[in-house]
C-alpha positions as CSV (number, residue, x, y, z in Angstrom):
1,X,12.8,-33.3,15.2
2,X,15.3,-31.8,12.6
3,X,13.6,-30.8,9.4
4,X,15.4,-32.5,6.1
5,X,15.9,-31.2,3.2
6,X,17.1,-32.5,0.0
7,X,17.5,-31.4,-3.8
8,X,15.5,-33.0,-6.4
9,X,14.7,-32.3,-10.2
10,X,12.2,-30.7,-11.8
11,X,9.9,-32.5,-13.9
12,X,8.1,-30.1,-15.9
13,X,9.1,-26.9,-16.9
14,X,9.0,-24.0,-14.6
15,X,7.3,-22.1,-17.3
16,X,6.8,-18.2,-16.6
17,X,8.1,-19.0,-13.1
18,X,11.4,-18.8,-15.1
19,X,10.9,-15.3,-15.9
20,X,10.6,-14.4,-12.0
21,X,13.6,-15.9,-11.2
22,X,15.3,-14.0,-13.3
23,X,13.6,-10.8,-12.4
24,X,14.7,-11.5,-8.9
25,X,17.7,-12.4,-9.3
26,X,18.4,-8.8,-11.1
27,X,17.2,-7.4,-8.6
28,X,19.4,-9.0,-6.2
29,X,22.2,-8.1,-8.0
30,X,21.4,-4.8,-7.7
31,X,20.6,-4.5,-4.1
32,X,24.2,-6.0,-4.0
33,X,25.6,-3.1,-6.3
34,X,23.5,-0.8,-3.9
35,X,25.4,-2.3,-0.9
36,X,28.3,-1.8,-1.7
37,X,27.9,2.1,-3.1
38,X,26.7,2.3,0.5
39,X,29.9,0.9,2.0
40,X,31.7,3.8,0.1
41,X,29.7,6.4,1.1
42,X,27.4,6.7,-1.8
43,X,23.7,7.1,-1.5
44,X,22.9,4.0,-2.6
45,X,19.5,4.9,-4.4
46,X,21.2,8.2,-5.6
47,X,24.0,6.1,-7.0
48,X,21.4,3.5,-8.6
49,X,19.5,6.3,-10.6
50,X,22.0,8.2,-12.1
51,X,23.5,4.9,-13.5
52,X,20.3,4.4,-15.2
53,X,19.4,7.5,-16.2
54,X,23.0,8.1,-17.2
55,X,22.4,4.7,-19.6
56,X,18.5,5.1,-20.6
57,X,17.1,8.6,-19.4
58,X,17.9,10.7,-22.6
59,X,18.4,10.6,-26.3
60,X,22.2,10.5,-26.4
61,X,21.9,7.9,-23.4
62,X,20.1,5.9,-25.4
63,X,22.0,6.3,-28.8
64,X,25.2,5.7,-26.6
65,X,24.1,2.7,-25.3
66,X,22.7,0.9,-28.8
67,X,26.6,2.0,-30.0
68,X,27.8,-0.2,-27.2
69,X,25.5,-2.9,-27.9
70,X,25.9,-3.5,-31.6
71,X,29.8,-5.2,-30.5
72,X,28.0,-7.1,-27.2
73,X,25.5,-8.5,-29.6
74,X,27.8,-10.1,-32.0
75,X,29.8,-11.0,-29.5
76,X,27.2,-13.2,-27.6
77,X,25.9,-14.2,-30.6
78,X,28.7,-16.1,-31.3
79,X,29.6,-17.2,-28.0
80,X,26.0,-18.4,-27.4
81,X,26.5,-20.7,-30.6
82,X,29.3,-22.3,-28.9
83,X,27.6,-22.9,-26.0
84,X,25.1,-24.8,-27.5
85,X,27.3,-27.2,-28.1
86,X,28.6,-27.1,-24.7
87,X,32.0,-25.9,-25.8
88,X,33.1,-22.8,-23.5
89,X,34.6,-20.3,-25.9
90,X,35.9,-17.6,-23.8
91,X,37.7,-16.3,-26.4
92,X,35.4,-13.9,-28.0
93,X,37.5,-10.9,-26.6
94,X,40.8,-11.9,-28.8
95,X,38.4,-13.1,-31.6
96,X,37.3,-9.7,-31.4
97,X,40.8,-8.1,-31.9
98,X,41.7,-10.3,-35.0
99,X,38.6,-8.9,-36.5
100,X,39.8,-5.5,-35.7
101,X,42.9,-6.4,-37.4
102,X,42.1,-8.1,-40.4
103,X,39.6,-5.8,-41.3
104,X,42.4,-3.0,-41.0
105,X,45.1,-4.6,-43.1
106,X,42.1,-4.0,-45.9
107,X,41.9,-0.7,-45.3
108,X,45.5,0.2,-45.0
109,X,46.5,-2.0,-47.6
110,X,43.6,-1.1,-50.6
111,X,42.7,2.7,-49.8
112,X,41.5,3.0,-53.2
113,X,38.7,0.3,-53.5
114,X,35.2,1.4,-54.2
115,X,32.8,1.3,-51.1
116,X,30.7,-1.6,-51.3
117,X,33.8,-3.6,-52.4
118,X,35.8,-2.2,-49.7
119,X,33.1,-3.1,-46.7
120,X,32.8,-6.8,-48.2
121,X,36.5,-7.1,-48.4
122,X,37.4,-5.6,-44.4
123,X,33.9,-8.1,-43.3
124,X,35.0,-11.2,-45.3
125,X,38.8,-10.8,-44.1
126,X,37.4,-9.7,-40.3
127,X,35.4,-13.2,-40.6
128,X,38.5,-15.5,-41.6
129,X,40.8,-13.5,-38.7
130,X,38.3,-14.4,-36.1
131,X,37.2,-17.4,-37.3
132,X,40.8,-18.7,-37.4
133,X,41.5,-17.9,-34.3
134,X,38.2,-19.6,-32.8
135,X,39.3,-22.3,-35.1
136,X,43.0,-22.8,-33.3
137,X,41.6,-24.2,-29.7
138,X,39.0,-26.4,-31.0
139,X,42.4,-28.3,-33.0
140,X,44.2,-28.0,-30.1
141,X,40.6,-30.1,-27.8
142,X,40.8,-32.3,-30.9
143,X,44.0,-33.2,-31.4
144,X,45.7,-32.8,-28.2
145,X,42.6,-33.0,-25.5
146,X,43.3,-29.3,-24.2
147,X,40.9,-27.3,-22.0
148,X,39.3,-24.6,-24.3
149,X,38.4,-22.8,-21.6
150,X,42.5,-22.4,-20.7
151,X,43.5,-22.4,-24.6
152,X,41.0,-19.4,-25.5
153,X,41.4,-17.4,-22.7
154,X,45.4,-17.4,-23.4
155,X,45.0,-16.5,-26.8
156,X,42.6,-13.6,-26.1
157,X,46.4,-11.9,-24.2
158,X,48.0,-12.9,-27.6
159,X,45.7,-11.2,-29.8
160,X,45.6,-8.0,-27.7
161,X,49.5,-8.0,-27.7
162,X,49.6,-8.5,-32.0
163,X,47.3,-5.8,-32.2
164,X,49.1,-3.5,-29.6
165,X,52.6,-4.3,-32.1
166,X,51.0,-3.3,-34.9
167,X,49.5,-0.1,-33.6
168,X,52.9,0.9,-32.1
169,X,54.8,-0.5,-34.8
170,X,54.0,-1.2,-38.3
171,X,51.2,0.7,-38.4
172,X,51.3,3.2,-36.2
173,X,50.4,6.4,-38.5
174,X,53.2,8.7,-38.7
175,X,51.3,12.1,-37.8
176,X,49.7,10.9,-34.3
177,X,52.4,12.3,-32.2
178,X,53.1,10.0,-30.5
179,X,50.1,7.9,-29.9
180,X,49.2,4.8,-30.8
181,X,46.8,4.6,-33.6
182,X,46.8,3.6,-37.3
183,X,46.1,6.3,-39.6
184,X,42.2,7.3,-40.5
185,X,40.2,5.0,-42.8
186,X,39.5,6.1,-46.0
187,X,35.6,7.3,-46.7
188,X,35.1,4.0,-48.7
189,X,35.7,1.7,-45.3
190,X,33.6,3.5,-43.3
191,X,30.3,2.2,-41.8
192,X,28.0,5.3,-42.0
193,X,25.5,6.5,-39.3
194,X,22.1,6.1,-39.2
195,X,20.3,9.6,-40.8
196,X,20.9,12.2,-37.8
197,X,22.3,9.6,-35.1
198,X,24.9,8.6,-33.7
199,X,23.9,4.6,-34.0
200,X,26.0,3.2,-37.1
201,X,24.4,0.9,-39.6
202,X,26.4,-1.9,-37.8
203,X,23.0,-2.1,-36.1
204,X,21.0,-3.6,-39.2
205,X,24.1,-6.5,-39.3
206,X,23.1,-7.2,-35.8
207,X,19.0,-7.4,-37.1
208,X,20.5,-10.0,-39.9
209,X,22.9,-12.3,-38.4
210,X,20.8,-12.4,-35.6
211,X,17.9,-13.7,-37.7
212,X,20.4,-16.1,-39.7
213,X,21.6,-17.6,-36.3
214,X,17.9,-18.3,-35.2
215,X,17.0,-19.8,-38.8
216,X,20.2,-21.5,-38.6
217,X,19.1,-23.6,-35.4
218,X,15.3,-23.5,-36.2
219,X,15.4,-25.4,-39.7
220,X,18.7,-26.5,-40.5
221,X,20.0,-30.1,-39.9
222,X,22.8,-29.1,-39.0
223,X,21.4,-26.8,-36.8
224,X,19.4,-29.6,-35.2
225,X,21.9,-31.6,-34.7
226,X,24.1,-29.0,-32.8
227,X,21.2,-28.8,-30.2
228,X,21.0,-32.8,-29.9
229,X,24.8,-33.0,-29.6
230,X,24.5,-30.3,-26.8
231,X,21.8,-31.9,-24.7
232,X,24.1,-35.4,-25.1
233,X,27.2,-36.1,-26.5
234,X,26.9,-40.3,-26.1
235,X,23.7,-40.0,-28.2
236,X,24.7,-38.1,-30.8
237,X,27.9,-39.8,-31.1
238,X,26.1,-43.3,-31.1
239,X,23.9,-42.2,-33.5
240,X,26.6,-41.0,-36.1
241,X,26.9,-37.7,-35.9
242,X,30.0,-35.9,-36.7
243,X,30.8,-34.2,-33.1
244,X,34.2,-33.3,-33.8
245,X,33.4,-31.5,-36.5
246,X,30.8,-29.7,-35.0
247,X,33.2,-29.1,-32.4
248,X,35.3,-27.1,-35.0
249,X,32.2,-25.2,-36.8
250,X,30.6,-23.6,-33.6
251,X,34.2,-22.4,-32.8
252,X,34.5,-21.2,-36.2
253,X,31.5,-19.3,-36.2
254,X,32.1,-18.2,-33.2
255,X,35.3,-16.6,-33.9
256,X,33.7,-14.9,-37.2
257,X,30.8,-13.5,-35.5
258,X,33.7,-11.8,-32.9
259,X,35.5,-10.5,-35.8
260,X,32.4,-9.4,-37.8
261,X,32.1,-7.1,-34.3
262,X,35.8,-6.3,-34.3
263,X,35.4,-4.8,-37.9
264,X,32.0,-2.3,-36.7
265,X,34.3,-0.9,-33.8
266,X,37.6,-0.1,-35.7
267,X,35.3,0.9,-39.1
268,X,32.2,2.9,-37.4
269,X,33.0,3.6,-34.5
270,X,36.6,5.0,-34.4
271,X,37.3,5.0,-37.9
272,X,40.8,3.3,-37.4
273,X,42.7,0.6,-35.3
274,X,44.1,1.9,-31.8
275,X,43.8,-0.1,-28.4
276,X,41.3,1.5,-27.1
277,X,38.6,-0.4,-29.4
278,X,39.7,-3.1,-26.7
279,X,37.4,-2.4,-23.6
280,X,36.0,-6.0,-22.6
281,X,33.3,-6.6,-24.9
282,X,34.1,-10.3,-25.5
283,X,34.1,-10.7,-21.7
284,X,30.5,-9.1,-21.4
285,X,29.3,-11.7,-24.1
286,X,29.9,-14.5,-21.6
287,X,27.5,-12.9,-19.2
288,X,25.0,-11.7,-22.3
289,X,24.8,-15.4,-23.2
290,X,24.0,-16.5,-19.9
291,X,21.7,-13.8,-19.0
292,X,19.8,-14.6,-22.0
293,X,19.8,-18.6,-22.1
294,X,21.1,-18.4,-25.7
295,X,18.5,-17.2,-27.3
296,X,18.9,-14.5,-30.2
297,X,16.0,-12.7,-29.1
298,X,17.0,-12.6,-24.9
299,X,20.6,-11.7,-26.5
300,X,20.0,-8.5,-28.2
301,X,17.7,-7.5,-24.8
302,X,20.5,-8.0,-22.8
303,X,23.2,-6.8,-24.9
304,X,21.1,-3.3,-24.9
305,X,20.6,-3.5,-20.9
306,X,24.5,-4.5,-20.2
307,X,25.5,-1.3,-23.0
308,X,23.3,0.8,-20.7
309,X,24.8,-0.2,-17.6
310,X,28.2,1.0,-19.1
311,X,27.3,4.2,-19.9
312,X,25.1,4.6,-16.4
313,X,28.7,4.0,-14.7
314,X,30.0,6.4,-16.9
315,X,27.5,8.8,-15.5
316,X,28.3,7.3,-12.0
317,X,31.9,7.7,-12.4
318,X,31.2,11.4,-13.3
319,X,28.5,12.7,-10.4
320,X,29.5,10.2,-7.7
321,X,33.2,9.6,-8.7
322,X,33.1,5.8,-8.3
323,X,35.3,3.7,-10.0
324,X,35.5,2.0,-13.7
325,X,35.6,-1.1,-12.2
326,X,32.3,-0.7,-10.7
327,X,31.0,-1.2,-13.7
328,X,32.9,-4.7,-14.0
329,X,31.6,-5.9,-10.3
330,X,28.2,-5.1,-11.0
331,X,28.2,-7.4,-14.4
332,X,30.0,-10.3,-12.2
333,X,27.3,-9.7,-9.6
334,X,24.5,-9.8,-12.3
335,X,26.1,-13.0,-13.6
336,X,26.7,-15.0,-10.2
337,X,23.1,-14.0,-9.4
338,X,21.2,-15.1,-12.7
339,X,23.5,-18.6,-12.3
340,X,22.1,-19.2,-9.0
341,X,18.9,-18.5,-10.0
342,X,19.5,-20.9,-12.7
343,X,19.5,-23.5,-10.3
344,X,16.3,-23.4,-9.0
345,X,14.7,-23.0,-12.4
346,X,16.0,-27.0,-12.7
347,X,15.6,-27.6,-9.0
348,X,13.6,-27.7,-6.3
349,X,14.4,-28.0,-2.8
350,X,11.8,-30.4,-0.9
351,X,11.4,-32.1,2.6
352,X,13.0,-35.6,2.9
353,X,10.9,-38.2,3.5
């Protein structure tokens, strides 16, 4: 006799069985990663080591790989605050490049400001750039019922081609022979380093915008009512909440908290605008947020572990002489995995009757 199965719902939580899921389906992503170093002739457990020791075994590993993560954080952050609505802004990554840009016009166009007032001015014009452009698509779902999904990931090509016109253009700084760049920030709009290390202060507006996202959901009403409208639109629609403005604030915020992380790169980390500030860090939200169910907390975990798997390729590129993309696959695998796992953290599989 054939042995049916079929797929039923949970009905209570999965509780720390959650946590296991997730742990294994990590680890299946990275006997996947392994597999295919193996089909290239890399040692696979060679190959798997110096990525993580390349990311996490040393001081400048682990410097490098907080740098990377400050950007991923805010990033997620705001993509995760879209999410909760269940409105899929993919468009962190041109969010990100408005930031970049708006926060530069400040510093080209008032070198002389005093510091503090210079910082507020390049995060307070970063903020409006990005959330502008987050803005944009949720008008256009409004108004005109388009796929944010489609709209966002258009404009993310948009924003990278303004900010490539200005750097080759307008902009570009006279004395760069040749190469694409803006010229140097002045001292004043210039996110300083941490005492002796290499890790910007960008990393104490990650520790306060994360807690003002959490304290934003935990006790605001608004907050509340982002996570009811999330769970079900009908309800929370019947019961006279304002969706479509909600629609328009998570994008909104969104957008800001991308261009609050555009502003870090081009102010602390290379001290101007060029395009290589643009390396996929709105992309590597998406799979942050996922990785860490929206959470604050889970976000700035994973944002850490996903920096550190950068820089380990970095190292893998270097003693093994695999590809940049691998780098790319292995986040895609990590994110197919931790989906699928997803499912059985809802579901169970159980025997007809």
């Amino acid at each position: 006799m054939m042995l049916q199965l079929r797929v039923a719902k949970r009905q209570e939580s999965l509780g720390w069985g959650s946590f296991f899921v997730l742990l294994a389906a990590l680890a299946l992503s990275l006997v996947l990663s392994g597999f295919l170093l193996y089909l290239r002739g890399t040692p696979p457990l060679d190959g798997l080591i110096a990525m993580f020791t390349g990311g996490f075994g040393s001081k400048w590993a682990l410097e490098d790989s907080l740098l990377k993560a400050i950007p991923i954080f805010l990033c997620s952050l705001g993509v995760a605050v879209a999410f909760r609505l269940q409105v899929w802004n993919i468009g962190a990554e041109g969010q990100f490049a408005l930031g970049a840009i708006g926060s530069t016009w400040v510093a080209l166009t008032f070198p002389n400001l005093p510091g503090f007032l210079m910082l507020a001015a390049m995060i307070l014009m970063a903020v409006l750039a990005g959330g502008v452009w987050g803005v944009i698509p949720a008008i256009l779902r409004q108004k005109f019922k388009a796929n944010e999904i489609i709209v966002t990931l258009m404009m993310n090509y948009i924003a990278i081609l303004i900010l490539q016109y200005l750097v080759y253009g307008a902009w570009k700084d006279p004395s760069s022979f040749g190469f694409p760049m803006t010229r140097e920030f002045s001292e004043a709009a210039i996110v300083g380093k941490i005492g002796e290390s290499s890790v910007n202060w960008g990393l104490a507006h990650c520790f306060v915008l994360g807690v003002v996202v959490w304290a934003f959901f935990k006790f605001t009403k608004t907050g509340f009512e982002l996570k009811a409208a999330g769970s079900s639109v009908p309800a929370v629609k019947y019961a006279g909440i304002r969706y479509d403005f909600l629609v328009i604030l998570v994008m909104g915020i969104s957008g800001a908290l991308a261009g609050w992380a555009g502003f870090l790169e081009a102010s602390a980390t290379t001290n101007r605008l060029q395009p290589a500030i643009m390396v996929g860090y709105g992309y590597t939200a998406i799979v942050v947020a996922w990785l860490a169910r929206l959470h604050p907390l889970s976000i700035a975990i994973a944002s850490f572990l996903l920096a550190g798997l950068r820089v380990g390729v970095e190292n893998l590129q270097l003693d093994f002489q695999v590809p940049a993309a691998f780098g790319g696959i292995i986040e895609g695998l990590i994110l197919l995995t931790v989906l699928a796992g997803g499912f059985f953290t809802y579901y169970k599989i159980v025997r007809r009757k």
